[in-house]
C-alpha positions in Angstrom: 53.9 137.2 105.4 55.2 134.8 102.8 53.6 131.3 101.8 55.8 129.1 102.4 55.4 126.0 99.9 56.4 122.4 101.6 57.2 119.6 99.6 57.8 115.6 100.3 60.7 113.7 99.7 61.1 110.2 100.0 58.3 110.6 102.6 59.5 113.0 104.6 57.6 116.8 104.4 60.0 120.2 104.6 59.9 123.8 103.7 60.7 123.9 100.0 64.3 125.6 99.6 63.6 129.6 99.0 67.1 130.6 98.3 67.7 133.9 96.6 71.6 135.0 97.0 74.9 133.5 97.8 74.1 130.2 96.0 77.9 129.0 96.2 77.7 130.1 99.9 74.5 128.5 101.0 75.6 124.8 98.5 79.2 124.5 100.8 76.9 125.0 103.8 74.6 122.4 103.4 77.8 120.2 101.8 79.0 120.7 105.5 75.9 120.5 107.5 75.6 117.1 105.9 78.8 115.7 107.0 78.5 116.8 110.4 74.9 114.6 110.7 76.7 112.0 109.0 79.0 112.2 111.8 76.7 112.0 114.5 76.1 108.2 113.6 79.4 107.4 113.1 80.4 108.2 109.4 84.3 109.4 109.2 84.5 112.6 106.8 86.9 111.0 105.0 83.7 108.5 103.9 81.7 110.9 102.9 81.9 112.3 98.6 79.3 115.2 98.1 80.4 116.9 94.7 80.0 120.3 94.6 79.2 122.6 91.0 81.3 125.4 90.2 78.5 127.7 90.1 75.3 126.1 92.3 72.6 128.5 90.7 72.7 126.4 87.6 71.2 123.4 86.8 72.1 120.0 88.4 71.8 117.3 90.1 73.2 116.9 93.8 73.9 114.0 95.7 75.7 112.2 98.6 77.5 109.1 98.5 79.2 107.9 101.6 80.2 104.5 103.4 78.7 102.8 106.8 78.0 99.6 107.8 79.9 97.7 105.4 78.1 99.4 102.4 78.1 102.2 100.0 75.4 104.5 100.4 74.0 106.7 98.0 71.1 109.6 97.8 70.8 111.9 95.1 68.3 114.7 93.6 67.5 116.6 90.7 63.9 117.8 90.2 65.0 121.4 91.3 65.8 124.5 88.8 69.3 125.0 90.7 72.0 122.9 91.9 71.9 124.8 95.4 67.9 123.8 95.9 68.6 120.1 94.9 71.5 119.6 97.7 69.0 121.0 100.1 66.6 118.6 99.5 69.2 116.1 100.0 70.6 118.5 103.2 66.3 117.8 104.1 66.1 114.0 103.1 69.2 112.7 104.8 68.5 115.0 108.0 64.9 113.7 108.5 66.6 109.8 108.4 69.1 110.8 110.9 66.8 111.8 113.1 65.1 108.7 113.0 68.1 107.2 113.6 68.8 108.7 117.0 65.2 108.9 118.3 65.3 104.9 117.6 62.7 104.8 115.2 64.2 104.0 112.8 66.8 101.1 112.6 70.6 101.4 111.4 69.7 98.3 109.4 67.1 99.9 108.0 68.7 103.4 107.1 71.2 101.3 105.0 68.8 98.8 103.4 67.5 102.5 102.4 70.5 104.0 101.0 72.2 101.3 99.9 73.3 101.5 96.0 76.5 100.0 93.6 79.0 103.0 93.6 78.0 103.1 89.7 74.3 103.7 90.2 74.5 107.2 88.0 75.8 105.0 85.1 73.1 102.5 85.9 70.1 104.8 85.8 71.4 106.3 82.3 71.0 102.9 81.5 67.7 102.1 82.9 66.3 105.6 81.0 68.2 104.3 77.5 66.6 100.6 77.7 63.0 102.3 78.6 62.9 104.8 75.6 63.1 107.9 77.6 65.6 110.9 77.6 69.0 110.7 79.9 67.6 113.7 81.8 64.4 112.6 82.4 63.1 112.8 86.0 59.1 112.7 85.2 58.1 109.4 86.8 54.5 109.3 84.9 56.4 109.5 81.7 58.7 106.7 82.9 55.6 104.3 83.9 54.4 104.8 80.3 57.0 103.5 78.5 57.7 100.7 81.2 54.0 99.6 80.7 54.5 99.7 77.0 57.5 97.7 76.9 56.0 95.2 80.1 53.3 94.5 77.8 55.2 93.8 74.7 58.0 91.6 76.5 55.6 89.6 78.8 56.5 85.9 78.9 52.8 85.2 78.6 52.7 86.9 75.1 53.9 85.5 71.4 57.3 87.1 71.1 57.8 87.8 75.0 60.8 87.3 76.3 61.5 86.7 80.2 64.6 88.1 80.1 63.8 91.4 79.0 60.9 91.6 80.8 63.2 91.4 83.9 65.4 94.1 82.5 62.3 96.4 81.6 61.1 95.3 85.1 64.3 96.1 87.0 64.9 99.3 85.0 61.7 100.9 86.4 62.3 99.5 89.9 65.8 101.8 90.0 64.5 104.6 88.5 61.0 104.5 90.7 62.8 104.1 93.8 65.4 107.3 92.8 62.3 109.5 92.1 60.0 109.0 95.0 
């Protein structure tokens, strides 16, 4: 019998995706399966933008952007090899907060305070990675925290040459690109 490996994912635990074949396939499915749980708290299809890649065994990030409540929500993930893996975990991630949803215990207000990012929040987190020294792809979060505390140190109000300002730039940069890898 096979070990299956689980992983978490913005605290939620799941099987980790083992997919070996029909990668194209398997991507359109979990496209789908995440716009019918969408649906089942009242997202319209027509609200709902999950990009596909032409060819979902390759590299890439996936993610789901879609409107409720009055605001623009927003999940993505990248720390798989393939594209196909990557919009299973967000398939997983937004499946498990559903399910809170409808077993009440979790609250609508809640889900969106969660999910809720500005509809450029890719452009924003290039951003974040420029101002913080690190590389436009980079998704390791330790790596991240070295350069913020770095820069926090040498920016810090309370030192000669600090500057508030870009302390709550450093600051704000590692706050958006903590919360989009945890």
């Amino acid at each position: 019998m096979a070990n299956i490996t689980k992983m978490t994912v913005k605290g939620h635990e799941f099987n980790a995706p083992l997919i070996r074949d029909s990668f194209d396939r398997r991507a359109l499915q979990f496209k789908n399966n995440i716009i019918t749980l969408l649906r089942k708290i009242g997202v319209v299809e027509d609200d709902v933008e999950i990009p596909l890649q032409p060819v979902a065994y390759k590299r890439g990030k996936a993610s789901a952007s879609w409107y409720f409540e009055g605001q623009n929500l927003y999940y993505s993930y990248g720390l798989s090899r393939k594209f196909v893996e990557n919009i299973y975990v967000v398939f997983k991630v937004i499946e498990a907060e559903v399910d809170l949803i409808l077993s009440k215990e979790k609250t609508v207000e809640q889900f969106v305070l969660d999910f809720s990012e500005d509809r450029d929040v890719e452009e924003k987190r290039k951003e974040a990675r420029k101002l913080l020294g690190v590389e436009e792809d980079c998704n390791d979060l330790e790596l991240i925290g070295q350069h913020y505390k770095k820069m926090a140190k040498e920016y810090h109000p309370d030192v000669e040459g600090g500057s508030t300002e870009k302390f709550k730039e450093v600051n704000k940069a590692h706050k958006m690109l903590k919360r989009e890898l945890s």
